[in-house]
N, C-alpha and C positions, 0 to 999 in steps of 0.2 A: 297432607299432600306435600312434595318435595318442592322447597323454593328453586325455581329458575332465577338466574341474573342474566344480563346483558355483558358480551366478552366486548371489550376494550383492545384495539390493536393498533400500532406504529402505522400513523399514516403521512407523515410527512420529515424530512428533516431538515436544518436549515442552519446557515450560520459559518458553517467551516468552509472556505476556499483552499487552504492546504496544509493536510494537516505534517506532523514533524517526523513522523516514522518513515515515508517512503521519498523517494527520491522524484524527479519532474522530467517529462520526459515531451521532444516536440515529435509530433507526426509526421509520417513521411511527403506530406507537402509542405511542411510548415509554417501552416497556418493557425492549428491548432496547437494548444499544449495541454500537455496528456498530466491530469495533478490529482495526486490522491485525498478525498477529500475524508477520512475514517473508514469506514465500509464504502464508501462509493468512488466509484474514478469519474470524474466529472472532464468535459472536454470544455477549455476554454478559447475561444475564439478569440486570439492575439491582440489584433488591432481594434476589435470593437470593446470589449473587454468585457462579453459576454458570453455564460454557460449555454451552449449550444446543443451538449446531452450530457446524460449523467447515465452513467451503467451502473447496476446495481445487482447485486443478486439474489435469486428468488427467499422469500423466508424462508422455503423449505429446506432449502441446501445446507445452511446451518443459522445458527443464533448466536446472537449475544455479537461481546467482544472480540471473538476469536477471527470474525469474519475484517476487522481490519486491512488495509492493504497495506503493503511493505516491501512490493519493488514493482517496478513498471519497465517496460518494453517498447517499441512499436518496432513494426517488421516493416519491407518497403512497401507491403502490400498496406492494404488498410487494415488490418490484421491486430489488435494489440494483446499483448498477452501479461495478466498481473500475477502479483504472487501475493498469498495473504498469510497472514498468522496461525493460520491452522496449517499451515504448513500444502494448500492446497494451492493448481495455477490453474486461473480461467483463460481460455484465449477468447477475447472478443472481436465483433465486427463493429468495425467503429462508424462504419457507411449506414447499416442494417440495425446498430445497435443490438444485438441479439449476444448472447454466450454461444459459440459456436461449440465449445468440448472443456469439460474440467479434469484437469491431469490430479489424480491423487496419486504422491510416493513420497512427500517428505514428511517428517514426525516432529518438524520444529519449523521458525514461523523464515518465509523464505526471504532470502537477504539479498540475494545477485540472479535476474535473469539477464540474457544476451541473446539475440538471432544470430547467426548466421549469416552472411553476407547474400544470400539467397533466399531467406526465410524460410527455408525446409526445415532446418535445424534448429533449435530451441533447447541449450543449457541453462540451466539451474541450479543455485546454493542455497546451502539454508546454515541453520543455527544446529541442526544435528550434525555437521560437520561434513555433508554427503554432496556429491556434486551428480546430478542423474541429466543425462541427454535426451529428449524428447522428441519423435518424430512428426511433425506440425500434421502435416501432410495426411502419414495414417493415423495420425489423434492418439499413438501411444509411446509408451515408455520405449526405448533402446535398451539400455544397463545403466546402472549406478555404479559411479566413481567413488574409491572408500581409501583413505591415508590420510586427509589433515586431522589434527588431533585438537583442533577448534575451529568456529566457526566461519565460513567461506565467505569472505567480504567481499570479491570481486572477480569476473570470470572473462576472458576475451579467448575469440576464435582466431586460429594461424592458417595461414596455407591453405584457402579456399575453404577452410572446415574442416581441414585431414586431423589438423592438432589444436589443443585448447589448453589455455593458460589460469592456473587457479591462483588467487592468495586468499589466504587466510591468517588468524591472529594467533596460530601457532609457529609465527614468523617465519615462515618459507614460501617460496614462490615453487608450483608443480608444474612440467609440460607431460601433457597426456597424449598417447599417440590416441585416436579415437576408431581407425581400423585395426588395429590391432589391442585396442583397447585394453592398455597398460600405462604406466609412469613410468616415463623413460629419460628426467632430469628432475631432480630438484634442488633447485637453487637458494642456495643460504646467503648471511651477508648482512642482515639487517638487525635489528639490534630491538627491534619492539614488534610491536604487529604490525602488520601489512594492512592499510584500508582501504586501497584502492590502487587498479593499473591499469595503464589502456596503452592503445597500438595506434601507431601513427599509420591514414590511409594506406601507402605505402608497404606497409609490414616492412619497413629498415628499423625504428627504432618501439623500444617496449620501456615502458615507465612506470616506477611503482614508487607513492608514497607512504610513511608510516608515521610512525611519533620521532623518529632520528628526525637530526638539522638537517639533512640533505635530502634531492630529490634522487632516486638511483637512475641511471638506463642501461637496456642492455639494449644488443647488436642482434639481433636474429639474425639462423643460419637458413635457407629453403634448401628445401629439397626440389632437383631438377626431374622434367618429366622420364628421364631414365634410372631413375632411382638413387644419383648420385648425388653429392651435395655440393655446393659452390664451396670453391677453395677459400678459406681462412687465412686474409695478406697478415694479419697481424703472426700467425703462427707456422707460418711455411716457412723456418729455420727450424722447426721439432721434429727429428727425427725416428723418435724413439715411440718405439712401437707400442708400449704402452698407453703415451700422452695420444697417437694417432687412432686409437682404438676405444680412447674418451671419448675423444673428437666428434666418431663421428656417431655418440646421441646426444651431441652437447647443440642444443639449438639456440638457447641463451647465452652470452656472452656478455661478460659486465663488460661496460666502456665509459664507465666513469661516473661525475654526479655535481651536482648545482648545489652548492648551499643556501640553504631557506635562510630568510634574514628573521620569519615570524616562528615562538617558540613552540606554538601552537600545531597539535596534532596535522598529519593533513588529511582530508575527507574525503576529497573527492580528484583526479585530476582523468580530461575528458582533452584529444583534438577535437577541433572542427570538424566539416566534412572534406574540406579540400587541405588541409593538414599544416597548414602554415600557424596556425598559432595551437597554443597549450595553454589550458588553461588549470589552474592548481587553484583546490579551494580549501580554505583552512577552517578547523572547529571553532569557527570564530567571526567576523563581520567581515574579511578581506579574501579577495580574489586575486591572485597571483597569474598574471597576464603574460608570454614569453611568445616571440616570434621566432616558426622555425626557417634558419637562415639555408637557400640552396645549395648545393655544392662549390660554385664559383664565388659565394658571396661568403662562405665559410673559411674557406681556403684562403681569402685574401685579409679576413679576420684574423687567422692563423699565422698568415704569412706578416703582419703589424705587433702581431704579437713579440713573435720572435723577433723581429728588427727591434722590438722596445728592449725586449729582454737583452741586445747584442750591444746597443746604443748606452743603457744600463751600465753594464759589465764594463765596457768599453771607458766611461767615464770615468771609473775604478781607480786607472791607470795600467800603465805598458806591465805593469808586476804579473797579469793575469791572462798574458797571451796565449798560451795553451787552454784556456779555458775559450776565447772566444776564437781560438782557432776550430772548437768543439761545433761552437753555435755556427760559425759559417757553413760547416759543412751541411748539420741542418738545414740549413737554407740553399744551402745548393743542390742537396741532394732531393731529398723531399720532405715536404711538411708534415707533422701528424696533426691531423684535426680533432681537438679533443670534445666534449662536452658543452664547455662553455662559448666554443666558436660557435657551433649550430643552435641554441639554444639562448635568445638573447632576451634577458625579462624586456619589459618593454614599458607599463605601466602597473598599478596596483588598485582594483575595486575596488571602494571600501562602500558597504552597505548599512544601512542604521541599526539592523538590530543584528543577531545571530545569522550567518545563512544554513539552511539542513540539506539543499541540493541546486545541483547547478547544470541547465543542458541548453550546448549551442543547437541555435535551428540549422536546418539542414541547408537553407535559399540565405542569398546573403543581398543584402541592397547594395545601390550603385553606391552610393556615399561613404561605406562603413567597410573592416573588413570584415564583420562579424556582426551578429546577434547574440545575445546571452542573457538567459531568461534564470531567475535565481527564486528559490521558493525560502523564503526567511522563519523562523518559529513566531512570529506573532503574528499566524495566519494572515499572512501577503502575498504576492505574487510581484515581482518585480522584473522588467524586460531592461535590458542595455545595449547602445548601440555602443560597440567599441571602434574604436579609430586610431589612426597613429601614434597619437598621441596623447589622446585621452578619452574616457567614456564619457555619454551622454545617457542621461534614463530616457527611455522613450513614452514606458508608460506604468501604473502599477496597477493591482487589481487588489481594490481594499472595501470599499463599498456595502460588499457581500456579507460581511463577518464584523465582529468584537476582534482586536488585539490583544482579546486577554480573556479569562474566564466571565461568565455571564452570570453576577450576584444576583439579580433577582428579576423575574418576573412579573406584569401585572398587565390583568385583560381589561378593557373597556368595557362599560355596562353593558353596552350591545352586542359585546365580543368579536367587533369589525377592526378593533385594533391591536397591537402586543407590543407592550414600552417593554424594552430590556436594558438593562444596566452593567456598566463593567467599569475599569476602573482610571479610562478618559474617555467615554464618550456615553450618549443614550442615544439610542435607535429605537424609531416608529417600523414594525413590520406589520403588516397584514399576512393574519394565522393564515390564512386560508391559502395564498398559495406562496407565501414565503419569500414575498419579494419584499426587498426593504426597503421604505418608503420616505424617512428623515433618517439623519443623521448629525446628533447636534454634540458638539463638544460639550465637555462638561467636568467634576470633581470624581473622585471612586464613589459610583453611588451602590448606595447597600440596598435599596429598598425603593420603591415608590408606590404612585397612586393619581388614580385619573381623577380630577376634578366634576363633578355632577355634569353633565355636558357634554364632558369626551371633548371640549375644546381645549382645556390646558390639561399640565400633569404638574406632581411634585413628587421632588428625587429627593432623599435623605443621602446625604455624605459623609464619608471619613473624615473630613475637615470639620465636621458638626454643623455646616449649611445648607438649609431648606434650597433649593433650585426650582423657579416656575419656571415648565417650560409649555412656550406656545408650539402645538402640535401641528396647526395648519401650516404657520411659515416655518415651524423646523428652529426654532433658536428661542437661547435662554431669555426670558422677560428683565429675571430679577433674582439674586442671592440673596437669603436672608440669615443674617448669621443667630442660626438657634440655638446651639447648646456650644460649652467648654468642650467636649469630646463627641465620638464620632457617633448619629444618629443610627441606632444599631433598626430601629423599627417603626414604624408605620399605621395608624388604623385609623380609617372612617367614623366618621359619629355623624349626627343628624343635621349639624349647622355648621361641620368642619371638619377637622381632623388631629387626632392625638401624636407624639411622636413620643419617643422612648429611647435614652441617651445614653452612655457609658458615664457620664457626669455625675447621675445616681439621681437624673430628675426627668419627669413626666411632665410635656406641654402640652396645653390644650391650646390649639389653632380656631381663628374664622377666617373665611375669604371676607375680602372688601376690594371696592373696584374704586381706583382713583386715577384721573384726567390730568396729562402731565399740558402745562400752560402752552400754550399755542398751538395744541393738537388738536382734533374732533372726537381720536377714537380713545375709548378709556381700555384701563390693562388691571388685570387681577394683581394684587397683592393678598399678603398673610399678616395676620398680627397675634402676637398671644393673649390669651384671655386674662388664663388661669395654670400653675404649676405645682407641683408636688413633690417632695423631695422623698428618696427611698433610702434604703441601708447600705445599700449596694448599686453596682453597674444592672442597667437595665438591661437584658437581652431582648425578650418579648413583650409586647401590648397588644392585646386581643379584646374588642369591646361587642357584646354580646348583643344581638340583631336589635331589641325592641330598647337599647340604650340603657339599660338598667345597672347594667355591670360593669366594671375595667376590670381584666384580669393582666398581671404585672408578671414576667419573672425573671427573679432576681438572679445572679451568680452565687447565692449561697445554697442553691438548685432546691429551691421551694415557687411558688408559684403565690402570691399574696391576692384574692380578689376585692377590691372595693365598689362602694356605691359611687354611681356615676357623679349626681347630684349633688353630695356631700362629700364624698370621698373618703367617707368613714370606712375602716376596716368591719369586712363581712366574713373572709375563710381564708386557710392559710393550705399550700394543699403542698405537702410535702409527703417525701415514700421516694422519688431521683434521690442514685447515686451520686449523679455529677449534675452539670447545670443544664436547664433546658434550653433548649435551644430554637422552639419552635414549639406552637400551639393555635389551636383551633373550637371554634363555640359552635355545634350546630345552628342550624336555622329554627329550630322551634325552643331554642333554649338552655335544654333540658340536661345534654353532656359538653362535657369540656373535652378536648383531648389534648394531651402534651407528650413532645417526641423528643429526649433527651442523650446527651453524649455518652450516656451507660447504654446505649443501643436498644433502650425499651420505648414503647407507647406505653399511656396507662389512660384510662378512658374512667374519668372522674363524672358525678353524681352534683350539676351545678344547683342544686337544692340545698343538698346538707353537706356536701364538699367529701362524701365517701369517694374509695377508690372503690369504680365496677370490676374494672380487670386489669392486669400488667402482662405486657405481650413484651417476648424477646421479638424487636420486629425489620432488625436488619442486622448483618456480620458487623458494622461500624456507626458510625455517629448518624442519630435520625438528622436529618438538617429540613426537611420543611412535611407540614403535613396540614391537609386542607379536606375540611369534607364537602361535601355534592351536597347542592344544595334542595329545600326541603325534604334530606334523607338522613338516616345515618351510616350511610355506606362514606368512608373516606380514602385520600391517597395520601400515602408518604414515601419521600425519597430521603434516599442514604447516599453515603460516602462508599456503599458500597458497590453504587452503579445503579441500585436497581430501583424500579419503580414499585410500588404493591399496591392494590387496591382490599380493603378491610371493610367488613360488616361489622358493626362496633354493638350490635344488639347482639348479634351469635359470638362477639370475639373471632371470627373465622378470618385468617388468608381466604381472598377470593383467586387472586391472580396475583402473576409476578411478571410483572413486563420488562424484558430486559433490553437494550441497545445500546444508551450510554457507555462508553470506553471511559470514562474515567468519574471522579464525584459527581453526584450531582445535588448542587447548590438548594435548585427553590422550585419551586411550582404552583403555578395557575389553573384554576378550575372554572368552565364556561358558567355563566348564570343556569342553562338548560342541563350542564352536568353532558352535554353529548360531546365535549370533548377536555384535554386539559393540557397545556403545556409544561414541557421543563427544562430548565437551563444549567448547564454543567462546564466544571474544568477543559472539558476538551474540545471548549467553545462553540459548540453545534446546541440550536435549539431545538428541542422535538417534541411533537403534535400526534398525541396521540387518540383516534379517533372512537367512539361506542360504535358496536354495529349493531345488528337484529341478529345476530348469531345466539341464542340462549345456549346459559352453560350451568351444572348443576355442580356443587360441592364437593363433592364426594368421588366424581369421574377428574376434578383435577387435581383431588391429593394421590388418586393413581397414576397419571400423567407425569407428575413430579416426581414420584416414588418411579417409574420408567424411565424416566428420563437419567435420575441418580443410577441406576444398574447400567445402563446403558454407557453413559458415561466412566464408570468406572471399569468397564468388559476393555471399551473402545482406544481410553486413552495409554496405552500401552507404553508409551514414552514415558509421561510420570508417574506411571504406576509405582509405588513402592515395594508391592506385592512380587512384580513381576524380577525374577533373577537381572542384572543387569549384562548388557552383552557384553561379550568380549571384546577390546582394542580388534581393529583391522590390524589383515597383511597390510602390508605393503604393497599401497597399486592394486587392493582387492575390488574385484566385480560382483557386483551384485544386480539380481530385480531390477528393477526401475519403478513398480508398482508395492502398496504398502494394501495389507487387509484392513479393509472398512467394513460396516455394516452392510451395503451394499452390497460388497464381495460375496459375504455369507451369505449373503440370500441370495443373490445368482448362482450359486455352488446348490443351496437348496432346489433350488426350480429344475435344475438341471438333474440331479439324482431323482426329482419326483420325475419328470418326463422319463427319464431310463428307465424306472421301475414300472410306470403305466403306459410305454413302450412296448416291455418284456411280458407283461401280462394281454395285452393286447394279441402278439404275435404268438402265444402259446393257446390262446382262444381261433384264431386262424388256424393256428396246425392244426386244432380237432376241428374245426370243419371240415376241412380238408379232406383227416380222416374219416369221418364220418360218410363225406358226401362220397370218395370211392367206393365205402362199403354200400352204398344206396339208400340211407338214411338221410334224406334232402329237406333241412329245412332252410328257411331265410334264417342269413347271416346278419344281427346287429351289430352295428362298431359303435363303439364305446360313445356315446354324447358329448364327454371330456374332452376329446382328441380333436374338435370342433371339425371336425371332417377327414383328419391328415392322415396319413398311410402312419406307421409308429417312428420309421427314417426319417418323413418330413417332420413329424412332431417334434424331434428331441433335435432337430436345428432349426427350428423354431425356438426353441427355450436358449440355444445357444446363440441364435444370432441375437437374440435379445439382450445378452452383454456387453455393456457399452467397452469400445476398442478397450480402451486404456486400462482395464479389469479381468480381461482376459486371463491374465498369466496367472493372475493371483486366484480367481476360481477355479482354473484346472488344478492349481496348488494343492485346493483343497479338497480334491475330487480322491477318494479310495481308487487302488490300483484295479479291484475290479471292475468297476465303471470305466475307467480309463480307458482299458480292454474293450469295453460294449463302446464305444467312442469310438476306437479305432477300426474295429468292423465295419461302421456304418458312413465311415471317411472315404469307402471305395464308392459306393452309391450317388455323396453328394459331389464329387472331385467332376463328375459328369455334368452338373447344371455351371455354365459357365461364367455366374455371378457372384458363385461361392468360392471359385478356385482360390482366392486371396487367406481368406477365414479357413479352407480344410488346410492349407498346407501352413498357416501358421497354429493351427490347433495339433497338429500332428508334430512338428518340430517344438512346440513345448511341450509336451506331453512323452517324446522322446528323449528330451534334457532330463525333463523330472523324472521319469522311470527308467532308465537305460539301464542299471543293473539286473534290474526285475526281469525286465522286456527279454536281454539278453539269456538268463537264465528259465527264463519258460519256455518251455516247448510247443506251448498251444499259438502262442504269441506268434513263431516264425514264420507260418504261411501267411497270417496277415499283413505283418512287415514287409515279404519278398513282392506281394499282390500290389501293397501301395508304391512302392520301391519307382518297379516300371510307370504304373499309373499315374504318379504325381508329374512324375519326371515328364511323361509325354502333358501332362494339362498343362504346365508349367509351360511347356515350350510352345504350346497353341497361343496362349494368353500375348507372352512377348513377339513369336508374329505378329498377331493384328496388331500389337501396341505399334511394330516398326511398321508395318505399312502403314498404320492412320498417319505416324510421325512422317514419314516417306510423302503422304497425298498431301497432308497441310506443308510441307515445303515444296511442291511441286506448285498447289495454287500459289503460294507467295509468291513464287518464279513467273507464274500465268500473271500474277496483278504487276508484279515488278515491270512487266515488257509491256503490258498495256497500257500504263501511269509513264510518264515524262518524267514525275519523283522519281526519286529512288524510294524502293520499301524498307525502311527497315526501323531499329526500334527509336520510336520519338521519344523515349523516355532518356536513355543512352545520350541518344545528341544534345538536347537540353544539357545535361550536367557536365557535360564535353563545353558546351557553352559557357554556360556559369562558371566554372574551374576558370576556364583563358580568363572570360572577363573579372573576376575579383583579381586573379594573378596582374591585370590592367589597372586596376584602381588599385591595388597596393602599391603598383609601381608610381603611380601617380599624385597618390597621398604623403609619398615621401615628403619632407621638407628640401625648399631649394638648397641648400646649404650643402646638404646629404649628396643632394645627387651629385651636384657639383665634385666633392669630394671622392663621389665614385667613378665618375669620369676620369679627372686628371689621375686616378689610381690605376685604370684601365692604360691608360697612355703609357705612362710608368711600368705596366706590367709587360706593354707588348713591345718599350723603347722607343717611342714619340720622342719622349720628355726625359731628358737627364736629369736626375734626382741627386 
């Protein structure tokens, strides 16, 4: 009979608050901030400094690593939309927590999304270099934007969403008209890549920085609603027809540039929501803070200027009066206001470690004139209130996570606890729902172990000292200084516990409990017994269940086992390339396993010290491996991400679990073996659960073997196989949709429904026939067709294609099916729920065929039939739309006269509000000095005051 096993599945994860690939983004009330935490976007609630939800997406959708997230959004709606590493964007509901729709069309992991000032609109960049506009609304593609010749770091909308602004690290900045969907400027100038630009509320100034000393802006031109453009004060002296024929698709205008004083790349620069401050954040710990100054407050900056500069000159001596005969007129004439007059730093963040993203909240408090929330790379989260003159941290969110990789693992006998270690602190969590419970300072510990009890632990360190830590009150008891170098290992025995040093010596431990003088309660200590010196650095000690054995191994990648008792040499177990790094003794004794940096297991014979097998059992370094206990089924993890679970009597892979995004360190296995944890570089711990699902051998080297074809069909981007494409035009249009698995099979449903359609309606005609000539039997329809006429069946199969895949399955549709489409487009254009679906099926399927279509002759009575048809549904559909729109402002009129309020939108007046009032508290924040100074300058300007 065929073994069954029990399948093992990701049931929990825990650990990361934010992680360093995507950006941080606050919600449109902001309250919450939107932070990516690996695969999940987790929402944290500000001021309590708690995870409120986590959106995740389903296993099925995809696996592994790829599913990471890598840029974040929110709309004003509650609406958020991410973009992940596969290059796919989900929009979620953050109210509902649900996936509302997944946009697939990029081939690379996406780097910049942006709403819309409306949220209808949703652009997008990625790492394929492609910029594709997204229609929220109908959940599908537009067209893809195609000319930068590297990746699209940053994208902003213009002009209510008519025009959109790209940069990318092929150092240019694009304006793209998006109804006429072309590139219609691109703006050079910069001297490295471009990482980031944004638009001040206003749309008067645009800002891009890069790796140059300076910050650039330009001057946006709009277009008025008569199609003409606002005249250009700087350039109405150019006459020439030429320059006024640039002019007018020049919508960028450079106006100058701030020099950065830090050498440091810049990352990220973001306005507020009411646009008086800027903020610039550099690849590095400091935030670059700049107040934007108003027109009157600019001008009189300007106008100080020049008076320095005339006062300057003037001092010279009488030698240089034509020159400040020059400045006066300046001043009498009119001022130019440059860069530096509007644009004044103000203050400089500095944050403790790295920051990776930086987002003002949208609500501002009475006291501040800003909020700014910064997400650091040693999974942190940190809030600021900024003020005049200086910032205040308000709050941080660190609790949750390690600041650094999680060295090792270990469960409590009862498996109700999980110490983990990193390299300042150790955390008490509880596996079960991942809430972490202490949190105590401490040395890098490499290793630990729960005391008999579960009341205390002991942590081995880099330092080379043992750490008691008491678990109940959360804090270190007592250091013991164990060895010259760094305690590499760990292992239980029956009275105590062994450790295993870089020093090249093995100590044997006991607990002892001693009462410090005028206390009641007494506290555990350690003391050594007994020691052993080796040839080498110790990496592992492994001591075999019934205490018989110490297995040792050493860096000259042999494995030496001794008697417990004596400590006499018993087997020496060598066959590792390199050194072990990790090993395991089942529970009845009987094998050994060791997982080494040549990427092999090898499952030794602890009798007479043979090797049973050598398994190639990960792409990179095995780093921990543990078996289930009374079995020989075991798990080991790699540097290569993944998990595996091994039957060590068959030598078989059972399973490959994968989710870790980066190495993984160590792992823990429950006493019951139903579940095991593990902790990795990309400091998330995860719990991975048995179910009752049985699974046989043999159906999952098919799985695997599927999975590999599949993967190699699908990934078409780094196919080697596949010819590479060609450079774009210039300003090329493309899809918006890319072929998936999914596509292919909706393209397949769709030709089976056509053909068991067309067989359908050819069984009808001979009845038909038949029943004129008087040959009357009962007619059966097909049991497949589940009832439907053969018209409704094959829109049936098509309305079953989610929006956003549409284009790309009729893509893939032969031009004779196309044809049987387009027949049966006259039939469904009548049900008035489809008009949306026949006439977008019918206008792609037009694009794709139209040489065909036009050159067939069978083709043109269909085309002329749908011609008028559509045209008249079309026009029904937009009636009702105007009269519904017509009756809901008719009631609003009905409630507006019946209400003493006025109706109209509360969400509008609120930020109408908040705008005046912060514009109040910054005037109020000033220092007296300041204002003082702006007064008597005001008096001065209007001739009060003789200067």
């Amino acid at each position: 009979m065929v073994k069954s096993y029990l399948r093992y599945e990701a049931a929990a994860s825990f650990g990361v608050i934010a992680s360093a690939d995507s950006n941080v983004a606050y919600d449109s009330s902001g309250k919450h901030l939107l932070v990516a935490a690996l695969e999940k976007l987790a929402v944290w609630h500000v001021r309590q400094g708690t995870c409120t939800k986590t959106l995740v997406p389903s296993p099925s959708s995809s696996h592994g690593a790829s599913l990471a997230v890598t840029s974040i959004a929110s709309s004003p709606s509650s609406l958020i939309a991410c973009g992940y590493a596969d290059g796919s964007i989900r929009i979620w509901d953050s109210e509902k927590g649900t996936c509302e729709t997944t946009l697939n069309g990029h081939k690379g992991a996406v780097t910049i999304i942006r709403y819309n000032k409306l949220g209808s609109l949703l652009a997008s960049g990625s790492k394929d270099n492609d910029i594709i506009l997204w229609d929220v609304v109908g959940e599908a593609g537009l067209f893809r934007l195609r000319g930068h010749r590297d990746q699209v770091t940053d994208l902003v909308f213009l002009d209510s969403g008519k025009k959109l602004v790209s940069s990318s690290k092929d150092k240019f900045l694009r304006v793209w008209d998006l109804e006429t969907q072309h590139c219609m400027q691109i703006v050079s100038g910069h001297h490295s890549e471009i990482w980031s630009i944004d638009v001040d509320p206003d749309e008067k100034y645009l800002v891009s920085g890069s790796a140059d000393p300076e910050l650039r802006f330009y001057m946006i031109k709009h277009d008025l609603a008569d199609g003409k453009s606002l005249p250009d004060k700087t350039e109405s002296d150019v006459d020439n027809g030429k320059a006024s024929a640039q002019n007018k698709w020049e919508v960028l205008k450079h106006y100058g540039e701030i020099q950065r004083q830090i050498k440091d790349r810049v990352a990220t620069v973001r306005f507020n929501r009411s646009g008086n401050l800027l903020a610039c954040q550099v690849a590095g710990k400091i935030v670059d803070i700049f107040r934007v100054l108003d027109e009157s407050e600019s001008r009189r900056k300007a106008k100080r200027r020049v008076n320095r500069k005339k006062e300057k000159k003037a001092s010279k001596g009488a030698g240089e009066t034509a020159e400040n005969g020059t400045v006066e007129n300046e001043v009498g004439n009119d001022i130019t206001v440059t860069v530096p007059d509007i644009f004044k730093h103000v203050q400089t963040l500095r944050a403790s470690k790295k920051i990776c993203s930086i987002s003002f909240s949208p609500i501002t408090s009475r006291s501040s004139l800003a909020t700014l929330a910064l997400s650091l790379n040693n999974n942190l989260l940190e809030v600021y209130s900024i003020e005049s003159t200086s910032t205040t941290k308000l709050s941080a969110i660190e609790l949750q996570g390690h600041r650094s990789d999680v060295r090792s693992v270990t469960l409590s006998s009862d498996n109700t606890l999980l110490m983990s270690t990193s390299h300042s602190t150790v955390k008490i969590w509880n596996p079960s729902t991942g809430s972490c419970l202490r949190t105590i300072d401490s040395g890098f510990g490499l290793c630990g172990l729960f005391v008999p009890g579960n009341k205390y632990a002991v942590v081995g360190t880099k330092g080379g000292t043992l750490e008691i830590i008491d678990v109940r009150n959360g804090t270190c008891m007592d250091v013991v200084e164990a060895h010259g170098s760094s305690v590499q290992s760990i292992a239980a025995t029956a009275d105590g516990f062994v450790t295993g040093s870089a020093d090249h010596e093995i100590k044997f431990w006991e607990y002892q409990t001693t009462q410090n003088p005028g206390q009641d309660s007494k506290r555990l200590t350690v003391s050594p017994v007994r020691n052993s010196r080796m040839n080498g650095d110790v990496l592992v000690v492994a001591v075999s269940p019934e205490g018989k054995y110490i297995a040792v191994a050493l860096i000259d990648n042999t494995v030496k086992v001794f008697f417990m008792d004596s400590l006499k040499f018993f087997l020496s177990l060598y066959g590792h390339m390199l050194p072990v790094l990790c090993m395991d003794i089942s529970s009845d004794g009987d094998l050994i396993v060791t997982g080494s940096a040549d990427k092999n297991l090898k499952i030794w014979g602890l009798d007479f010290g043979d090797c049973h097998k050598s398994l190639f059992a990960h792409a990179n370094s095995v780093m921990a491996v543990k078996f289930v206990r009374n079995t020989h089924y075991m798990f080991s993890v790699g540097k290569d991400r993944l998990v595996k679970y091994w039957d060590a009597d068959k030598f078989e892979l059972l399973l490959t679990l994968e989710g870790h995004h980066s190495e993984v360190w160590c792992l823990a296995v429950s006493n019951r073996g139903d579940f095991l944890v593990t902790g990795s570089h990309d400091r998330s711990i995860r719990r991975w659960d048995r179910t009752e699902e049985p699974f046989f051998i043999e159906e999952e080297k098919e799985k695997r073997l599927e999975e590999m074809f599949e993967a190699d069909i699908g990934n078409a981007f780094e196919n080697r196989y596949v010819p590479k494409e060609e450079l774009p035009e210039e300003g090329a249009v493309a899809l918006a949709g890319k072929k998936t698995q999914e596509t292919v099979n909706a393209t397949d449903s769709i030709i089976e429904a056509l053909d068991m359609a067309d067989e359908e309606l050819k069984r009808i005609a001979e009845y038909e026939e038949e029943k004129s000539k008087g040959k009357v039997a009962d007619f059966r329809p097909n049991i497949l067709m589940l009832g439907l006429s053969p018209p409704d069946y094959v829109l049936r199969a098509l309305s079953n294609v989610d929006t956003n895949d549409l284009e790309q399955t009729l893509l893939a549709l032969p031009f004779s099916d196309a044809l049987k489409i387009l027949s049966y487009l006259k039939d469904w254009a009548s049900l008035p729920d489809k008009v949306e679906l026949v006439c977008r099926v019918a206008t792609v399927l037009l694009q794709i065929h139209h040489n065909q279509l036009v050159s067939t002759v069978a083709a043109r009575p269909v085309l002329t039939l749908l011609k008028d048809v559509l045209h008249a549904r079309v026009k029904e559909c937009k009636d009702t739309l105007g009269f519904n729109l017509a009756a809901m402002d008719h009631l609003k009129q009905l409630m507006a006269a019946k209400s003493d309020a006025l109706f109209q939108d509360a969400k509008a007046k609120v930020l109408e509000i908040r705008s005046k009032y912060s514009k109040r508290t910054e005037a109020r924040m000033e220092p007296k000095e300041e204002r003082r100074k702006k007064k008597k300058q005001k008096k001065i300007d209007n001739g009060h005051v003789w200067s």
